[in-house]
KETORDREN-159713 format. One line per 3 residues: number of its first residue (from 1); for each residue x, y, z of C-alpha. Coordinates in Angstrom, 3 decimals, decimal comma. Each point is the difference from the previous one (the first is absolute). Layout:
residues N
NUM = X Y Z  ...
END
This chain:
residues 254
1 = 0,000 0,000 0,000  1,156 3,318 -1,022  0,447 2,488 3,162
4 = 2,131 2,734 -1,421  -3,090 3,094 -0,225  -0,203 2,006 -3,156
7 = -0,723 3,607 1,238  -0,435 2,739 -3,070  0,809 3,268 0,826
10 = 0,026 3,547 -1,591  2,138 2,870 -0,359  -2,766 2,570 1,004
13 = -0,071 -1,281 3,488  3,534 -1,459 0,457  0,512 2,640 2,822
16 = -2,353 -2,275 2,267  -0,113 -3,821 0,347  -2,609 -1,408 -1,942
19 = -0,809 -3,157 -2,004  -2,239 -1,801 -2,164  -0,104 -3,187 1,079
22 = -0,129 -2,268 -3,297  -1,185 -4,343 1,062  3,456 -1,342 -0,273
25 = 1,647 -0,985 3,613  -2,891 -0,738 2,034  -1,146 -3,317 1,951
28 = -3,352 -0,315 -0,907  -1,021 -2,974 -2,828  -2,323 -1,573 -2,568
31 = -2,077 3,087 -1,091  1,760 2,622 1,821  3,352 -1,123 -0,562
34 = 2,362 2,651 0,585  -0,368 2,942 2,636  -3,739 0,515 0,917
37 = -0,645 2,582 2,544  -3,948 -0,355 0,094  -1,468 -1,518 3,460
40 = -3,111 0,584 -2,198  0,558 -2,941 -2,644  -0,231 -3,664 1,148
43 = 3,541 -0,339 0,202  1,757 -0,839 3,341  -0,311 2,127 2,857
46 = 3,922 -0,633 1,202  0,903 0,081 -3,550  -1,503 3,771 -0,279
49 = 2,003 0,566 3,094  3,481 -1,433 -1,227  -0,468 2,024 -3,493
52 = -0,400 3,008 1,735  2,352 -0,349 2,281  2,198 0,012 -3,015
55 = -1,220 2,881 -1,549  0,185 1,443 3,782  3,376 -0,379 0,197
58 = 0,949 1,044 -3,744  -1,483 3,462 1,015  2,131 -0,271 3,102
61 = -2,979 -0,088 2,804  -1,271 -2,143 2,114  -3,062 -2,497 -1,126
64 = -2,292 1,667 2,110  0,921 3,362 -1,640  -0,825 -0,732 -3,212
67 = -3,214 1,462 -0,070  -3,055 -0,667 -2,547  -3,825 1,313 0,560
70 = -3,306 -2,406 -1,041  -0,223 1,304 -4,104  -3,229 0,266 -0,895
73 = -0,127 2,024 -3,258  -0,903 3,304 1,970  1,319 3,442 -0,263
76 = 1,261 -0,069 3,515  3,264 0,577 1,202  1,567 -0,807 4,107
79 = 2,357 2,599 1,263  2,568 -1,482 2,137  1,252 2,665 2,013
82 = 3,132 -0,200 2,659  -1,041 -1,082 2,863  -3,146 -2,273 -1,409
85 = -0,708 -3,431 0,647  0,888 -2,289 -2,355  -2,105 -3,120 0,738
88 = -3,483 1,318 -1,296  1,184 0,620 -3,607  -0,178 -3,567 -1,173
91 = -4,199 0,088 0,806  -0,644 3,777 -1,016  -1,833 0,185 -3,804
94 = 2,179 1,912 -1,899  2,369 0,038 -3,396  2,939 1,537 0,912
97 = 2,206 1,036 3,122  1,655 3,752 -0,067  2,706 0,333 2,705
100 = 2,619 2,173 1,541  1,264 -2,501 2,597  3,289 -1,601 -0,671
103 = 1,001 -3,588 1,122  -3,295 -1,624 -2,174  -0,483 -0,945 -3,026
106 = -3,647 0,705 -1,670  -1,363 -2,113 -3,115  -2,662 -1,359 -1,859
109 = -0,617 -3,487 -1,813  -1,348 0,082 -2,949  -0,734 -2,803 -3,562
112 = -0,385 2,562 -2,931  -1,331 2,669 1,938  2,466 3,342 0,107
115 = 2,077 -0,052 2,811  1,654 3,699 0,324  3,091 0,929 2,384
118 = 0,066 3,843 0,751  2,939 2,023 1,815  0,799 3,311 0,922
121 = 3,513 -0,979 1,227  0,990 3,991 0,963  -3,243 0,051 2,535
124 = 0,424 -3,880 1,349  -3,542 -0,793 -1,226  -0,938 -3,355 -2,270
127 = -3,101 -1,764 -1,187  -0,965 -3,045 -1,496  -3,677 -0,389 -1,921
130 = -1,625 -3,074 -1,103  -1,970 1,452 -3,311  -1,979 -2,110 -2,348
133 = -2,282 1,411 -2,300  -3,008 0,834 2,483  2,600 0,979 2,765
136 = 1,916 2,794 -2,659  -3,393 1,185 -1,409  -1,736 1,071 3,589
139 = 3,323 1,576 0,728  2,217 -1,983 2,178  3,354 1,121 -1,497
142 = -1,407 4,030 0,310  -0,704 -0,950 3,976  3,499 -1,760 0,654
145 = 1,552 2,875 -1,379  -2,162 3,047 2,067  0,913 -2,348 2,999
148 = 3,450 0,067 -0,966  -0,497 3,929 0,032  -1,353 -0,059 3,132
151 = 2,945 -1,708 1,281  2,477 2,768 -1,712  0,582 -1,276 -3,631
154 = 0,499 2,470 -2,875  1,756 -1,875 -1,943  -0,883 -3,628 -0,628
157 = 1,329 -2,538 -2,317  -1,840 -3,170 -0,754  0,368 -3,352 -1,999
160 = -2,550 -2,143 -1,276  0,587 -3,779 0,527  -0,389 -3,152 -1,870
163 = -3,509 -0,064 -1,314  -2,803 -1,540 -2,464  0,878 2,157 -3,059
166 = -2,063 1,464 -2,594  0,842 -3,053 -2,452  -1,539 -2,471 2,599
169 = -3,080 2,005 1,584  -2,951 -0,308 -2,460  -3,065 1,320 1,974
172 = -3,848 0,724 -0,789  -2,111 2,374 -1,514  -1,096 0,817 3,439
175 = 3,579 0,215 1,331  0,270 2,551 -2,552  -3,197 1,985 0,630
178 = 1,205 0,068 3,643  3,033 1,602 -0,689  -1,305 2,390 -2,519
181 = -2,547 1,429 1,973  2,477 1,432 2,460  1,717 1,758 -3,425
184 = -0,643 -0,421 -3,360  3,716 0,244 -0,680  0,689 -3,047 1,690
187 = -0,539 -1,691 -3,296  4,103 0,211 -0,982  0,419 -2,579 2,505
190 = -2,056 -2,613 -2,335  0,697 -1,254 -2,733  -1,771 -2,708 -2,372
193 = 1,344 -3,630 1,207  0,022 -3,475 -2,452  -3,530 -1,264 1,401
196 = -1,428 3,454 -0,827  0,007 1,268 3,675  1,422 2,981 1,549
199 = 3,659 -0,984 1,580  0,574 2,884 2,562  3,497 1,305 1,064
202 = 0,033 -0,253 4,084  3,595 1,574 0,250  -0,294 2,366 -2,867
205 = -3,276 1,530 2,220  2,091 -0,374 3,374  2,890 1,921 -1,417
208 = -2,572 2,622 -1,212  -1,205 0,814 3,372  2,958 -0,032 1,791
211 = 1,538 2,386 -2,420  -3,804 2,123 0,455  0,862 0,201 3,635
214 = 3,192 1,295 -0,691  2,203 -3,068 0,639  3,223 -1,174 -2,098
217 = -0,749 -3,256 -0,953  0,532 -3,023 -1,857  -0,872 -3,299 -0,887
220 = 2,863 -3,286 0,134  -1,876 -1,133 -2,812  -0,123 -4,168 1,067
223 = -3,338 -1,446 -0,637  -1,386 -2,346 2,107  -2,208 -2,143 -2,322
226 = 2,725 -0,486 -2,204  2,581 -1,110 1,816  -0,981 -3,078 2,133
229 = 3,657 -1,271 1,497  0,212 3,640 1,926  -3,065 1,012 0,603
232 = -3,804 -0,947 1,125  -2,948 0,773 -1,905  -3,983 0,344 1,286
235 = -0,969 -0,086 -3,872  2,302 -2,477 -0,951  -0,782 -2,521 2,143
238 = -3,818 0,355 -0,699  1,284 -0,505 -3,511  1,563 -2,927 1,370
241 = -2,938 -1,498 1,866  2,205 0,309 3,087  -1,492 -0,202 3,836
244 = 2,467 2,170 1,481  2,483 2,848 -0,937  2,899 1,768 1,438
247 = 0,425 3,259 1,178  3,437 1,859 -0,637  1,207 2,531 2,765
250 = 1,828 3,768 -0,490  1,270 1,544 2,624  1,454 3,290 0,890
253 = 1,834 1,482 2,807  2,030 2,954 1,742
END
């Protein structure tokens, strides 16, 4: 079994530690072979634990300060402030963490969904946003960064992750509509796919708002449907007719 991780990185945010996590080096097996971080798939419990524990010590913390919130596709961001307890994170409903506190590490698991590292290195504050389609489009990156702000960023930097790219992510009429309605520009993000459905671009849109809200960013450009030996994939594994999928970790810290 392979154990050496495979952590990507970007020159935008190589003044703070941050990685994202690719499947390669973990203990876990059968379906989720390779490094799955989610205690929400039917994986192994103490398998969870000893992947993250690896990714925990990668980023240079300890396990129990590698900190994740419950995603649930919101628009809702937790502030960790200095001083906060820790332990509640891992129950409260939220898709991303924004922190000033050094000695953690903040991140969010994701399996074609965005996931977006943010740093303002010059006023110690980071974030790290779990933003799929629904997540992006009722405003979850615009509320990591104001609560970034809040904690003293100016000027943040931020990197979009390994996820399902525009090539892979056909979607419905009704997807469409959705997306539309909010602004009827939107429609640059589609384009006609091989079935003769819209395929919509998820980072394209992310890096859009982020750069709307004033942010430098980027994307790494890996996509997670099409490459199966690094990453995990939601869409391909329902293409698959799999039970289960893995969910890939990035991480950031001060």
């Amino acid at each position: 079994m392979q154990t050496t991780l495979e952590i990507l990185t970007h020159p935008l945010l190589d003044t703070v530690r941050h990685g994202f996590f690719t499947r390669r080096g973990g203990a876990s097996s059968g379906l989720f072979s390779g490094l799955n971080c989610g205690y929400g798939s039917s994986d192994q419990a103490e398998i969870v634990s000893i992947n993250r524990g690896r990714v925990a010590a990668a980023m240079g913390v300890a396990p129990a300060d590698l900190l994740t919130v419950h995603q649930v596709h919101s628009p809702d961001i937790a502030i960790l402030r200095e001083g906060n307890d820790t332990a509640p994170l891992s129950r409260q409903c939220a898709d991303g963490i924004v922190t000033d506190r050094k000695g953690v590490a903040i991140a969010v698991l994701t399996a074609d969904c965005q996931p977006i590292l943010l740093a303002d290195p010059q006023a110690g504050v980071i974030g790290a946003v779990h933003a799929g389609w629904r997540g992006a489009l009722s405003g979850v990156i615009e509320a990591a960064v104001a609560a970034m702000a809040d904690l003293g960023a100016t000027r943040i930097r931020a990197v979009i992750g390994p996820c399902i790219s525009q090539s892979a992510y056909e979607v419905g009429n009704e997807f469409m509509d959705e997306v539309l309605a909010e602004d009827a520009g939107y429609h640059r993000f589609f384009a006609g796919g091989p079935n003769g459905r819209p395929m919509f671009d998820l980072p394209g849109f992310g890096l859009m708002r982020l750069r709307e809200a004033g942010v430098e960013a980027e994307w790494t450009r890996h996509c997670t449907y099409a490459d199966p030996d690094r990453f995990y994939s939601y869409r391909r594994s329902t293409h698959r007719a799999e039970a289960d999928y893995g969910r890939l970790i990035s991480a950031i810290a001060l």
